[in-house]
Legacy VTK file of the C-alpha trace (Angstrom):
# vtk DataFile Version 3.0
C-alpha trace
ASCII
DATASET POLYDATA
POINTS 281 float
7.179 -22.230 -8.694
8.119 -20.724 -12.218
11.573 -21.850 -11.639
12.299 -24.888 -13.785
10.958 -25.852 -17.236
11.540 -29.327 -18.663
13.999 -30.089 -16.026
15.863 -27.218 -16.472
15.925 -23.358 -15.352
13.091 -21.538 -16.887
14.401 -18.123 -18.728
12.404 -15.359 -17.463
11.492 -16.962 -14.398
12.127 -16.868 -10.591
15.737 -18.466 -10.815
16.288 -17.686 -14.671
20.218 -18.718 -15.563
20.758 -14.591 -16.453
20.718 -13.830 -12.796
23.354 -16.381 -11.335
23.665 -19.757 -10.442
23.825 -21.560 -7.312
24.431 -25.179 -9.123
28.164 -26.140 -9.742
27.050 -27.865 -13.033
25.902 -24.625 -14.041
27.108 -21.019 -15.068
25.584 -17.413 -15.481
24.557 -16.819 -18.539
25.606 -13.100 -17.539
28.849 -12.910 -16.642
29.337 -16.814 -17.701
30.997 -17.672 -14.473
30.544 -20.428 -11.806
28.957 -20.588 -8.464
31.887 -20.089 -6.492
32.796 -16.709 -8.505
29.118 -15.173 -9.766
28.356 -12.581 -6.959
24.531 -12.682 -8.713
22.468 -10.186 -10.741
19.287 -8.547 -10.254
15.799 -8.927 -12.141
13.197 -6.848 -12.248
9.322 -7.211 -12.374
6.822 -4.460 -13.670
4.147 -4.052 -11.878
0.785 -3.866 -12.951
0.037 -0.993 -10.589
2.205 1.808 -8.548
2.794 0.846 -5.088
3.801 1.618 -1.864
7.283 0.824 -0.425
6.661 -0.442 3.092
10.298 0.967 3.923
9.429 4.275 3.117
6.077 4.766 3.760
6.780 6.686 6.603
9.131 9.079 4.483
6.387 9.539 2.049
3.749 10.236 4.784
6.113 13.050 6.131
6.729 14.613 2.686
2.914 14.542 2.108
2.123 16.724 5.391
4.876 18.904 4.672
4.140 19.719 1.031
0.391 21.067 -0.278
-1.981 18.342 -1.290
-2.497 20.340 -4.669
0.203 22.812 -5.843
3.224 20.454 -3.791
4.775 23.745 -2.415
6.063 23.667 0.896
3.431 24.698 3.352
5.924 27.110 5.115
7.331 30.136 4.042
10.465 32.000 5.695
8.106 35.466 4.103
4.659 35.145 4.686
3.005 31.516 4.148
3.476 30.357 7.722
0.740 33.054 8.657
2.363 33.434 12.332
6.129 35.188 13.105
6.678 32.108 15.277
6.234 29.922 11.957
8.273 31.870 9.960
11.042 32.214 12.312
10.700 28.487 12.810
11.089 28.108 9.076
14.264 30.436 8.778
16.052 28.877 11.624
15.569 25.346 9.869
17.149 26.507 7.180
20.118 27.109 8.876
20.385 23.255 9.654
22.819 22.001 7.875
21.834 17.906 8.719
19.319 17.113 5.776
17.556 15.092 8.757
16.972 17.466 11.365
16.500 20.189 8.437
13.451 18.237 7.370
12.422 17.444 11.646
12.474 21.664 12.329
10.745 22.265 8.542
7.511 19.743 10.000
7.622 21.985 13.320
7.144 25.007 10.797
4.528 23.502 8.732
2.115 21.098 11.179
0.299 24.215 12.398
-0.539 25.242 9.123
-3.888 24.274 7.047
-3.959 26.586 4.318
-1.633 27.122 1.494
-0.332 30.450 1.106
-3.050 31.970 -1.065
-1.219 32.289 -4.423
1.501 35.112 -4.870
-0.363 37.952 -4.002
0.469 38.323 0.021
4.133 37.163 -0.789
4.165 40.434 -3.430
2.251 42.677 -0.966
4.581 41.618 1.936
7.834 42.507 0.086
6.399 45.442 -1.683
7.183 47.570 1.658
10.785 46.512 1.807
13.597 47.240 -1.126
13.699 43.177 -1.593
13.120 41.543 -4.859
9.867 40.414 -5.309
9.252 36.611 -4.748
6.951 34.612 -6.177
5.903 30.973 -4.886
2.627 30.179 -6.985
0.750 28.895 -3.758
-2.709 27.828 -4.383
-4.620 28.864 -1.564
-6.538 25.839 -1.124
-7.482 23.886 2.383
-4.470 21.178 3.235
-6.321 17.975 3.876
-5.436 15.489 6.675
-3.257 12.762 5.504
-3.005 9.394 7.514
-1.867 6.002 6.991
-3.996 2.773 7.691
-2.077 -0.200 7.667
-0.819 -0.398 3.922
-2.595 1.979 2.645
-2.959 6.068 2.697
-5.897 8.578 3.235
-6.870 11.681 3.060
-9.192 13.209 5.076
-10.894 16.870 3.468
-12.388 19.079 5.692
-15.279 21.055 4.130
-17.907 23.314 5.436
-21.284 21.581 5.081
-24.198 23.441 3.045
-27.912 23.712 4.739
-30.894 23.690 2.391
-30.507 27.330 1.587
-27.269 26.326 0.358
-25.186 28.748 2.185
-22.396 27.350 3.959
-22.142 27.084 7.906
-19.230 26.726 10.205
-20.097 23.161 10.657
-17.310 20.953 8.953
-18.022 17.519 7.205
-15.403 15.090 6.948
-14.648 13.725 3.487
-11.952 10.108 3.695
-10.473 8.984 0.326
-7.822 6.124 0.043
-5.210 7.371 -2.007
-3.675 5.490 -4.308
0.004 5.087 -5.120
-0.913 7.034 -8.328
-1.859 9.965 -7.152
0.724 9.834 -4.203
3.096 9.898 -7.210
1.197 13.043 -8.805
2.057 15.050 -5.700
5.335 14.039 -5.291
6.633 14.413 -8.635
5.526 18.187 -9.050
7.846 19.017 -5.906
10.397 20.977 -7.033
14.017 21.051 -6.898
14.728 23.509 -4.581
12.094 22.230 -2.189
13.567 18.882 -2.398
16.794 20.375 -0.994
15.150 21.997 1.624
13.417 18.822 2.670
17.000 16.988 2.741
16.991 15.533 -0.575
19.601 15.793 -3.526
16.944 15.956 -6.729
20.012 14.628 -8.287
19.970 10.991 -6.549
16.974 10.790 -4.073
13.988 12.327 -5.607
11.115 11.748 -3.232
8.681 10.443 -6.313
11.310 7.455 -6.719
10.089 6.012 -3.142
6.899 4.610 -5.172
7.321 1.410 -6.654
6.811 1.146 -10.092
9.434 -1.702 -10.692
9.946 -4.762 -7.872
13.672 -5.856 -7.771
14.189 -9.307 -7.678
17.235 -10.243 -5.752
19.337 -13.156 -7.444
19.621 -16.903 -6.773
22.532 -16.753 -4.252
20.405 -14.399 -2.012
17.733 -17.145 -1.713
19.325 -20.470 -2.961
17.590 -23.565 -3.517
18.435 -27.180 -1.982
18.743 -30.130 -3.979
16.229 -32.774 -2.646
17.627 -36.098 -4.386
18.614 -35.999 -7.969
15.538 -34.329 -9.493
13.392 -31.742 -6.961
14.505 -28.780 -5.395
13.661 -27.059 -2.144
12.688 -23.468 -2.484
13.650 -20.360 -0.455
10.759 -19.047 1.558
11.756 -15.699 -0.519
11.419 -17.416 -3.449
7.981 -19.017 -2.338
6.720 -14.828 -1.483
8.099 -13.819 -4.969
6.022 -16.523 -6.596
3.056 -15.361 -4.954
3.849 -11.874 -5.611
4.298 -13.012 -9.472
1.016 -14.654 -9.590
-0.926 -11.940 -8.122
0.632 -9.293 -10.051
-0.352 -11.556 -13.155
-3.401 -11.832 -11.939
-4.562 -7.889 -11.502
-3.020 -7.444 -15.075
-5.690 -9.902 -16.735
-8.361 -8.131 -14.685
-7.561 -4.637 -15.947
-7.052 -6.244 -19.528
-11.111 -8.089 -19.032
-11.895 -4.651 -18.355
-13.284 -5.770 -14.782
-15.030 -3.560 -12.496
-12.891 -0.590 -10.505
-14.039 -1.790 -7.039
-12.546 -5.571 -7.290
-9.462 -4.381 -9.428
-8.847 -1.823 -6.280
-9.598 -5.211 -4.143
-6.470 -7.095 -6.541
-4.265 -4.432 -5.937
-4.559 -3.869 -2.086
-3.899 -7.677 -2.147
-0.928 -7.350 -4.318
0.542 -4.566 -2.093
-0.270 -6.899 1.236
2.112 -9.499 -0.576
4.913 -6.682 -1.571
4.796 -5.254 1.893
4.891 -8.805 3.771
LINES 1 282
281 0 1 2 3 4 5 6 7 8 9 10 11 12 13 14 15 16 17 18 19 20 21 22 23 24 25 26 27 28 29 30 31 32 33 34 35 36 37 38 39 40 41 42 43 44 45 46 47 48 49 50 51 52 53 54 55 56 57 58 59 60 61 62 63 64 65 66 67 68 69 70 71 72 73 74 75 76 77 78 79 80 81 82 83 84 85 86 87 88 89 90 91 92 93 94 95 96 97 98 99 100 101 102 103 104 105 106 107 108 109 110 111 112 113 114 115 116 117 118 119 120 121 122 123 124 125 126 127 128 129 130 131 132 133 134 135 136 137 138 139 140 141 142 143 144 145 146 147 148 149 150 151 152 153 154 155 156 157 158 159 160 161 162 163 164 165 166 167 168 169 170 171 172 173 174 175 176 177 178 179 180 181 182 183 184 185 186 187 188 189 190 191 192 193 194 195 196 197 198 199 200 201 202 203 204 205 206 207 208 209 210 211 212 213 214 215 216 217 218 219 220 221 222 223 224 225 226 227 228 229 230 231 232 233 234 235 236 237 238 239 240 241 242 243 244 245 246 247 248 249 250 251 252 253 254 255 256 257 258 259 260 261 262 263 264 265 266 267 268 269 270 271 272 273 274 275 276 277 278 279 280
């Protein structure tokens, strides 16, 4: 269980002495108090791989359709990107909201009709150069937004593209291209949204950056949240918690040797989607 070590707590594992105590013969090594008076401290565990949170996968999925797949500007525009008046007055009037909550509700009612980007800076110069505003520049890409769905634990993306015929010119048939995305490059898009779009989506940059929703480090909650039970004078009972974060410990180990053997991508991908089953469950 990675808990004891010759009869005694095992530094650096699951109930290492640094993170509390739940034994009266025994004090934190931390704050060097007793049971009754050490609240607990957190550990941490790297991770071998990004993953997702299962609490805010949902949050992510929303920020993903909002934002383009490429460039990570908002797919709305209160000049010009929403292609329609009815979008962009959709996208003004959410602006308005002061809620962070709703704000980001009325912003996805502004950008779910949309399925290009805005096509660079040009139409947001031309569109401003009749009118004695400054000129505003959003550096849109222009590209297709993909689909973006999530399957269980994990997250795809769905391209649209028209399909070529032998005389390779391209028809207005479309051919559907799926990709599982990994928490990686979930992490790419997320971290090149900027500040200001952050605040229009409801978040302060400042303390809830929408990149920091992607594990990269598991918290591991302290003894007193999951104590053990003495079974006689020698063996302990373990938490059920502490049972999931051995497993999760194991199999984190465990897709860590097989990117250090240099194994194959397809069963490493197979040894992380197992690892993120155990994180989510």
């Amino acid at each position: 269980m990675q808990t004891m070590e010759k009869g005694k707590l095992k530094t650096g594992g699951l109930s290492d002495p640094r993170m509390g105590t739940v034994d009266r013969k025994i004090k934190c090594e931390t704050c060097m108090a007793g049971m009754a008076e050490c609240p607990g401290h957190f550990g941490h565990l790297e991770l071998a791989r990004l993953m997702f949170h299962i609490g805010f996968i949902k949050t992510v999925l929303s920020i993903m359709r909002y934002v383009h797949f490429i460039c990570s500007k908002i797919l709305a525009d209160e000049v010009s990107l929403g292609f329609t008046q009815e979008d962009n007055n959709k996208f003004k009037q959410a602006l308005k909201i002061r809620n962070p909550k709703n704000r980001l509700r009325r912003i996805y009612d502004a950008c779910k009709s949309t399925k290009f980007c805005g096509g660079g800076d040009d139409p947001c110069i031309q569109e401003q150069q009749d009118t004695d505003e400054p000129v505003k520049k959003r550096g849109c890409c222009g590209s297709m937004q993909p689909n973006i769905i999530v399957d269980g634990m994990k997250m795809v993306v769905e391209f649209k593209a028209p399909k070529e015929n032998d005389d390779k010119e391209k028809s207005s048939e479309p051919v559907e291209r799926k990709q599982i995305l990994s928490a990686e490059r979930v992490l790419e898009v997320l971290k090149r949204i900027g500040d200001e779009d952050c605040l229009l989506l409801g978040l302060n940059p400042k303390f809830a950056r929408p990149d920091w929703m992607i594990l990269q480090v598991l918290p591991i909650p302290p003894p007193p949240v999951r104590p053990s039970v003495m079974m006689g004078t020698s063996s302990r009972s373990e938490d059920d918690l502490t049972h999931q974060l051995a497993m999760i410990t194991r199999h984190n180990k465990n897709l860590r040797r097989q990117e250090r053997n240099g194994t194959p991508a397809h069963i490493i991908t197979e040894f992380a989607q197992l690892l993120q089953f155990h994180i989510a469950t």
